[in-house]
N, C-alpha and C positions, 0 to 999 in steps of 0.2 A: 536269812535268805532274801535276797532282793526280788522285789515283785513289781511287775511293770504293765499299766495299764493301757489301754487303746482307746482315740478317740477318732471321730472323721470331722473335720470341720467343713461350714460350705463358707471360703471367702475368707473373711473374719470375724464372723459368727459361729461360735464354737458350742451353740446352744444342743448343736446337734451332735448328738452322741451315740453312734451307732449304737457299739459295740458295751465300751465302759468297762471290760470285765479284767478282775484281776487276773495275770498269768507268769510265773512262772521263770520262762526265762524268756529272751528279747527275741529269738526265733521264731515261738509262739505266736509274742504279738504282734512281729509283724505280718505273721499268716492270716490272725486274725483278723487285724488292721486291712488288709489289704481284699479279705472279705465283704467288710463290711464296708469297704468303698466302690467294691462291684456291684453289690446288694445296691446302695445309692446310687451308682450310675444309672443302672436297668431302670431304676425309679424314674431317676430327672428327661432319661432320655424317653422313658413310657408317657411321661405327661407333657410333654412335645420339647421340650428344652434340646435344644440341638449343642450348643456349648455349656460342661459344664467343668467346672473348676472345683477340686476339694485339695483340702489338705488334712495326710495322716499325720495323728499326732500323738508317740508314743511316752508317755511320762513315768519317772518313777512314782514309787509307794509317797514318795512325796510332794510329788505333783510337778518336778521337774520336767523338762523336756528333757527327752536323752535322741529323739529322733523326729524332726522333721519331713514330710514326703508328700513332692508333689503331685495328684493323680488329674489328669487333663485329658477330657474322651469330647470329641470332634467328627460331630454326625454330618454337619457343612457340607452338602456338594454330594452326596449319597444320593444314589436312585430311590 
């Protein structure tokens, strides 16, 4: 059975690893993927970061990419 992990990169630095967890099938992960880059937003925008820029990065059991996704949150110009 194929197993497909999540990661949230900031930029090109993929140091940062939300999530990591192995799941199952790709719907999973990208629920989870997409979690854990909400999770990160609320963070970057909490410590005053008004643009931030991530990318999910869903890979197989073998560290392939099987899904790229870009998440882009834009607080610019807000009251």
């Amino acid at each position: 059975m194929e197993r497909f992990y999540t990661h949230v990169c900031k930029g090109w630095d993929c140091a940062i690893d939300v999530e990591g967890e192995m799941l199952a099938d790709a719907k999973a992960a990208y629920q989870s993927a997409a979690q854990g880059a909400r999770a990160l937003v609320a963070d970057e925008i909490a410590i005053g970061h008004n643009d931030v820029d991530l990318e999910l990065v869903i890979t197989n059991e073998c560290g392939i990419a099987v899904a790229l996704l870009p998440v882009t949150a834009r607080t610019t110009g807000l009251p």
